[in-house]
C-alpha positions as CSV (number, residue, x, y, z in Angstrom):
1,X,-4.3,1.8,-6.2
2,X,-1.1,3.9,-7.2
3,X,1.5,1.1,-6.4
4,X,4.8,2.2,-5.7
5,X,6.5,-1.0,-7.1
6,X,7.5,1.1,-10.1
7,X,9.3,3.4,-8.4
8,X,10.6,1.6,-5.7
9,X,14.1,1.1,-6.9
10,X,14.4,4.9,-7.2
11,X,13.1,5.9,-3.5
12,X,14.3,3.0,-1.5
13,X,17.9,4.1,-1.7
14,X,17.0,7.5,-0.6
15,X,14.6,6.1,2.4
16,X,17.5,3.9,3.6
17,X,20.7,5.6,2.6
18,X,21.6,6.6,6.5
19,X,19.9,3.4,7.7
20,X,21.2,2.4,11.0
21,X,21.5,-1.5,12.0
22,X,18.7,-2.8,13.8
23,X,16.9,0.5,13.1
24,X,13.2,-0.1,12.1
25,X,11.5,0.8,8.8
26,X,7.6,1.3,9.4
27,X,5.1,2.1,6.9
28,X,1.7,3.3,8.3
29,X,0.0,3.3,4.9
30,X,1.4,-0.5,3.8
31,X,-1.3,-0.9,0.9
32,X,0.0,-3.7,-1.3
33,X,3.6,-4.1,0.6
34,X,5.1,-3.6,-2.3
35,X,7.6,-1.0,-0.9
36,X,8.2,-3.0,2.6
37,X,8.6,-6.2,0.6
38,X,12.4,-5.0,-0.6
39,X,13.7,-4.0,3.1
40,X,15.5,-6.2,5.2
41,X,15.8,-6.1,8.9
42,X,13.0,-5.0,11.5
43,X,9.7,-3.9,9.7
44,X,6.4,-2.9,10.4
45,X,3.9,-2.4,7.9
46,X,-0.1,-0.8,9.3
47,X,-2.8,-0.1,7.6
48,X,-6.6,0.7,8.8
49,X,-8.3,-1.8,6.2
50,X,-8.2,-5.0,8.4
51,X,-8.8,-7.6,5.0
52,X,-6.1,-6.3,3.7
53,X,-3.8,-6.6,6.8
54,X,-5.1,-9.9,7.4
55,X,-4.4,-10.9,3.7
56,X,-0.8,-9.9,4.1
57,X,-0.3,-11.1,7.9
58,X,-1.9,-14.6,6.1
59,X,0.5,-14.6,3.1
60,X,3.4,-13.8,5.3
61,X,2.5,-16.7,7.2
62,X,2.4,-19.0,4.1
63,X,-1.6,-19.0,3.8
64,X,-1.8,-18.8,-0.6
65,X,-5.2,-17.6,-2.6
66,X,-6.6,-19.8,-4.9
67,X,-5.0,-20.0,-8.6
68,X,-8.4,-19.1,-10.1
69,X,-11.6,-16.9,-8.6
70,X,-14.5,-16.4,-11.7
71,X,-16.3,-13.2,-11.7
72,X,-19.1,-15.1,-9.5
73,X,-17.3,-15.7,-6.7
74,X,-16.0,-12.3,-7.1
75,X,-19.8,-11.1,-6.8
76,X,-20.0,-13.7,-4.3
77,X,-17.2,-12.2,-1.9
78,X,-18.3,-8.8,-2.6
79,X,-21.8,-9.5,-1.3
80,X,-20.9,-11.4,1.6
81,X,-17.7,-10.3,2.5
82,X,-18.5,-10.1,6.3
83,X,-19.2,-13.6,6.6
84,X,-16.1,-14.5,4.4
85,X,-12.7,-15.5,6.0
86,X,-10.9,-11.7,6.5
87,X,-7.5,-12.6,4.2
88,X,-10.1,-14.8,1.6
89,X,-12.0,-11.3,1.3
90,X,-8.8,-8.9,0.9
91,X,-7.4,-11.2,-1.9
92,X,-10.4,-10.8,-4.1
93,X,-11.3,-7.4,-3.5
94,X,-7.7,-5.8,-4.0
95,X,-6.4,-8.5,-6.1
96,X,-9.0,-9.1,-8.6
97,X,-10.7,-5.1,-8.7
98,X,-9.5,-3.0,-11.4
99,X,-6.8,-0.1,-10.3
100,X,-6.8,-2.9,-7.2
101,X,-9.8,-0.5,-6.0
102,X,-12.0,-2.2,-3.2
103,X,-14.6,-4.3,-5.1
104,X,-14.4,-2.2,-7.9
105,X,-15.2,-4.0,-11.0
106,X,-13.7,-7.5,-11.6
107,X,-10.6,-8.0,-13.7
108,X,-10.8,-9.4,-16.7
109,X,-9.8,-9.4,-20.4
110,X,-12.8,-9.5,-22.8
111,X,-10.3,-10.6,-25.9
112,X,-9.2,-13.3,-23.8
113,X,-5.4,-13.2,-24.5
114,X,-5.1,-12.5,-20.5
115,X,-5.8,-14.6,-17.0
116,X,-6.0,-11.6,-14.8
117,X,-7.0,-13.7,-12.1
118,X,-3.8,-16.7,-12.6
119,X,-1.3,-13.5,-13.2
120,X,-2.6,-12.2,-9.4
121,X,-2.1,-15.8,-8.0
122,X,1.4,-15.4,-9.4
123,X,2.0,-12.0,-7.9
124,X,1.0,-12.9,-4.3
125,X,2.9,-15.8,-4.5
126,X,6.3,-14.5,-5.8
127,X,5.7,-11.8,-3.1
128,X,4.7,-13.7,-0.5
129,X,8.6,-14.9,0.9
130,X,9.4,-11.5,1.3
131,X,6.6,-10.3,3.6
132,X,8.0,-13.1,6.4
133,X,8.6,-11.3,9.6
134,X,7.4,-8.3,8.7
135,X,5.2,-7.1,11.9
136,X,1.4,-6.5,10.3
137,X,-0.6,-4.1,12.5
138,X,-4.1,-3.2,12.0
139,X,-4.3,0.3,13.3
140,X,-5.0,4.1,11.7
141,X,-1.4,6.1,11.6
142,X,-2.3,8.3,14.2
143,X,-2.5,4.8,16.8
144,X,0.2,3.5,15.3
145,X,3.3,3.0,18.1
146,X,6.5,3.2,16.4
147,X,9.6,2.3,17.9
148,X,12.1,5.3,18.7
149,X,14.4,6.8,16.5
150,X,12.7,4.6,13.1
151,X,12.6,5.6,9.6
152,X,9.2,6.2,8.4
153,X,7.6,6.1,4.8
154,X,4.2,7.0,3.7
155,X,2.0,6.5,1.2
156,X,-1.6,8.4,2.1
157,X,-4.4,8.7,0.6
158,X,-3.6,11.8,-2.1
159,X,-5.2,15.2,-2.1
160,X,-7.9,15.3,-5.0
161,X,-7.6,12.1,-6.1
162,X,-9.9,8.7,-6.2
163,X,-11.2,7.7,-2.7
164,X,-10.3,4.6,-1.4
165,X,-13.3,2.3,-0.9
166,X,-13.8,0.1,2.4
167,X,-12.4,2.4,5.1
168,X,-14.3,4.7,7.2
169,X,-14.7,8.2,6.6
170,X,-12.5,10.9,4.7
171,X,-8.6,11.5,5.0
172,X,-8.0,14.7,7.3
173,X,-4.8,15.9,5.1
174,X,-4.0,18.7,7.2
175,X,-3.6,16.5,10.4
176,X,-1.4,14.4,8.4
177,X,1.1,16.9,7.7
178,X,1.1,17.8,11.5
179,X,1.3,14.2,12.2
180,X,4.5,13.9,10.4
181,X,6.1,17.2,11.5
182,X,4.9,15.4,15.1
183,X,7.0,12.5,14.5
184,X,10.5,14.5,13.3
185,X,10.1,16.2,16.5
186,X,10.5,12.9,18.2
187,X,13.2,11.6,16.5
188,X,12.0,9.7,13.4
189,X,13.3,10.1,9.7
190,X,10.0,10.3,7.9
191,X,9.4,10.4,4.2
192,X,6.0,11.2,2.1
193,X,5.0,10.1,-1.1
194,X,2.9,12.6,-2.9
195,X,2.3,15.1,-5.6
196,X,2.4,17.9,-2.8
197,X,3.3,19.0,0.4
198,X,3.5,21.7,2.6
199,X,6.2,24.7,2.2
200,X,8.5,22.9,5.2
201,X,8.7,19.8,3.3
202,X,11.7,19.1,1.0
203,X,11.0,17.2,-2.4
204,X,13.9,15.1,-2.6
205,X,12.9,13.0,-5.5
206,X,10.3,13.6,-8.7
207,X,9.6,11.0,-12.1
208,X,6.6,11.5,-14.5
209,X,4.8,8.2,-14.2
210,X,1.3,6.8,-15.7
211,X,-1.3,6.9,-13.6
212,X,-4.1,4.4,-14.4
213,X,-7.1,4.0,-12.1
214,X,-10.1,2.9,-13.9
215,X,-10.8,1.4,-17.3
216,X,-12.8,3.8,-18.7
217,X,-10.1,6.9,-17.8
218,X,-7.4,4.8,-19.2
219,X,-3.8,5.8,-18.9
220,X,-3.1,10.0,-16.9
221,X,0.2,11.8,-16.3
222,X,1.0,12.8,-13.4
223,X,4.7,13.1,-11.5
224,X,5.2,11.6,-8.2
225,X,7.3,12.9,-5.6
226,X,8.9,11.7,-2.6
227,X,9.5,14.8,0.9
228,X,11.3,14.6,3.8
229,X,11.5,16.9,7.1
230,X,15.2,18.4,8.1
């Protein structure tokens, strides 16, 4: 849910424009990787959703889904997703939900002029060289140990917006913002994807994109913004 691999082309020169060699890029909110998967050099990507980190540790490791998963072993996974291989599980419940929203409703086109499921297959494995050597961590941001003087990107959960399904418990916003005032004071870069942010914070970077996140909604506005700390 809200990819960034639209707008990656745009932000990623900001993020790495004083990039030093051998410095690390970490991103504590790693989602699909589809930010991390166009840096080079020492990355680590986190995230607190362990099928998903173990979906993306297993692709980086060469591990590919299926070509073809049917809407009853997507009902299948979703009801017995505990007792279902950890990567296996993330695949279907990202890859194959709607708005990529945990088990969220399977996707699939009713006029049949689309393979939702082949086109996801495709996806991971175009995607998949890139994620080699990229350090996957199963850990909340606030556990997160992040090498000294790195260069930080995040993509939290948005104020008033969808929930994301399959975590535990709600996204403390205000802690957040502390957090990454926290981690300038130590010597980090840090940038922060969002539609607002605290007074201190610097928008550096703002495009009106689409915004779809369930089928019935269809299609919103809304402009995304990238902050930074001085």
């Amino acid at each position: 849910m809200g990819s960034k691999n639209r707008i990656a082309k745009h932000i990623l020169p900001i993020i790495l424009k004083d990039r030093k060699p051998d410095q690390w890029y970490v991103e504590p909110f790693v989602g699909g990787a589809n930010m991390i998967d166009k840096v080079d050099g020492k990355r680590i990507g986190a995230d607190i959703n362990r099928y998903l980190v173990s979906l993306l540790k297993s692709l980086s490791e060469g591990w590919l889904p299926p070509k073809k998963i049917t809407l009853g072993e997507y009902n299948y996974a979703k009801e017995n997703y505990k007792s279902l291989d950890e990567h296996y599980v993330g695949y279907v419940a990202f890859q194959l939900s709607y708005g990529s929203m945990w088990f969220g409703s399977y996707r699939r086109d009713n006029e049949g002029k689309r393979d939702y499921s082949l086109e996801a297959y495709r996806n991971v494995v175009k995607q998949a060289p890139n994620l080699k050597d990229v350090e996957f961590i199963l850990s909340s941001y606030k556990d997160l140990e992040i090498p000294y003087c790195s260069i930080i990107y995040c993509d939290p959960p948005y104020a008033n917006t969808a929930k994301y399904k399959g975590n535990e418990g709600d996204f403390n916003h205000e802690e957040f913002w502390q957090w990454c005032r926290d981690k300038k004071a130590e010597g980090h870069t840090i940038f922060i994807s969002e539609y607002n942010a605290p007074e201190d914070f610097e928008c550096v970077w703002k495009k009106e994109v689409n915004s779809s996140l369930t089928k019935d909604t269809g299609a919103k506005k809304a402009t995304e913004k990238l902050f930074t700390l001085n």
